[in-house]
C-alpha positions as CSV (number, residue, x, y, z in Angstrom):
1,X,-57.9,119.6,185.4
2,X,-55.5,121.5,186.7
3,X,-54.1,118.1,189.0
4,X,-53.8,116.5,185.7
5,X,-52.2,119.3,183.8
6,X,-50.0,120.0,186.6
7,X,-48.8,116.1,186.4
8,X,-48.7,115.9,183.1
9,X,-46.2,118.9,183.2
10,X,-44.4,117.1,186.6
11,X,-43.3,114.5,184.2
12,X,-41.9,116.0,181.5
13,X,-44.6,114.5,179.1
14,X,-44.2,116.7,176.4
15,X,-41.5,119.4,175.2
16,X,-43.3,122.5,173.4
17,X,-41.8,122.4,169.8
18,X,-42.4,124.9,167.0
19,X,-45.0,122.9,164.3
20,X,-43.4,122.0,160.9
21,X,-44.4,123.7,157.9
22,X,-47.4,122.3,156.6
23,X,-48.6,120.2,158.8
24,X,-51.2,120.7,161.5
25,X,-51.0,120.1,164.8
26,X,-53.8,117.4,166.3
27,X,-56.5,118.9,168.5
28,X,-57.3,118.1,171.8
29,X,-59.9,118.4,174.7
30,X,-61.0,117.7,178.3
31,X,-62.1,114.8,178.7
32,X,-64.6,114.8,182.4
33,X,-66.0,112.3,184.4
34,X,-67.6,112.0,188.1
35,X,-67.4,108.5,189.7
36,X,-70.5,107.8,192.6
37,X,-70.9,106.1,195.1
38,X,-73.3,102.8,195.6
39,X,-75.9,105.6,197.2
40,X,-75.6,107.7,193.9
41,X,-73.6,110.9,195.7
42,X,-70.7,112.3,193.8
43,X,-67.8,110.5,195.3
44,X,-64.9,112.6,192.9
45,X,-65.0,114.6,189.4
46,X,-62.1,113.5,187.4
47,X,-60.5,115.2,184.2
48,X,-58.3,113.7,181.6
49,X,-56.4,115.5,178.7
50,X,-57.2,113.6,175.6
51,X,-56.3,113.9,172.3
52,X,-58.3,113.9,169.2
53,X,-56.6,110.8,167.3
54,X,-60.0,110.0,164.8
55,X,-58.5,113.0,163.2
56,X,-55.2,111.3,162.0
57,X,-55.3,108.8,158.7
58,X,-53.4,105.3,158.7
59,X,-50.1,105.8,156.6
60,X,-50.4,109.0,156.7
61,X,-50.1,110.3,160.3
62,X,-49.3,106.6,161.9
63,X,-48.6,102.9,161.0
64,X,-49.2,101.0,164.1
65,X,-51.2,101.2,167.0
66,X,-50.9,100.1,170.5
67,X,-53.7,99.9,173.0
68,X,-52.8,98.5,176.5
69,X,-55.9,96.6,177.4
70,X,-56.9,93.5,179.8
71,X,-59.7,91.3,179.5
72,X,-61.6,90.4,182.3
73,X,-60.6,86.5,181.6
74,X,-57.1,87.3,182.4
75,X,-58.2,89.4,185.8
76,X,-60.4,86.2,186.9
77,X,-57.4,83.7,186.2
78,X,-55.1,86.4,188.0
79,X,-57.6,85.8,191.1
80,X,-57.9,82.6,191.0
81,X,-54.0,81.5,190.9
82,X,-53.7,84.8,193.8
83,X,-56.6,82.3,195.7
84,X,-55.0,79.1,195.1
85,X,-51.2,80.0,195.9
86,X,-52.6,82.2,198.8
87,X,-50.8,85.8,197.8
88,X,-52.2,88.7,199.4
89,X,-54.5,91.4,197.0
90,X,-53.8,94.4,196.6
91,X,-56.0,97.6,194.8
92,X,-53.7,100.6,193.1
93,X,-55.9,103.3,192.0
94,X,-53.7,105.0,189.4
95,X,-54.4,108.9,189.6
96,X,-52.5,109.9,186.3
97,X,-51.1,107.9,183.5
98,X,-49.5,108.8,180.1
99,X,-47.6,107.1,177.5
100,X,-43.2,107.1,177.8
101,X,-41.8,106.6,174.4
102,X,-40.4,109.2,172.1
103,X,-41.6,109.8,168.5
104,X,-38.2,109.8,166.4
105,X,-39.9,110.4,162.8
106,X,-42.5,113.0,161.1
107,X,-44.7,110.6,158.6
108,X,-45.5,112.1,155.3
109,X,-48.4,113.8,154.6
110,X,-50.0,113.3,151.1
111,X,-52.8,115.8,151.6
112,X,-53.6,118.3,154.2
């Protein structure tokens, strides 16, 4: 946790603002996991910083959503054109990740 805090903090994620009147700030928690090895032995514990977004309403608290994911089709056809052409394959294990963008408005709230 505290390799994740610390990064999270390393990258100017967040500024610490005081909370508008009225509103309520969305909760959080710790998120853990531990990855193992093919012979079942802990190979790392890792902790993630997650926040609590089932608690915000559509229109109220957000309009849009984005979720960055890939499907596994688009991996296989990445392979196979990295096969065919003959590029060379790298793995990147990403150790910390976190959005960049900047929220420029406060949405309404209708009830709280």
């Amino acid at each position: 946790m505290n390799k994740e805090f610390q990064a999270l903090l390393d990258n100017n994620t967040w500024d610490i603002v005081p909370l508008p009147t009225r509103k309520k700030a969305i909760a959080y928690k710790w998120v853990h996991k531990a990855k193992f090895k093919a012979d079942g032995t802990v190979e790392r514990l890792k902790a993630k910083l997650v926040v609590k977004g089932f608690t915000q309403k559509e229109d109220i608290d957000y309009n849009e959503t984005f979720s960055p994911v890939v499907q596994m089709t688009t991996v296989r056809t990445l392979i196979l054109v990295a096969v065919k052409k003959k590029w060379s394959l790298h793995q990147l294990d990403v150790n910390n990740t976190f959005l960049h963008g900047y929220v420029h408005e406060v949405a309404p709230r209708t009830h709280i």
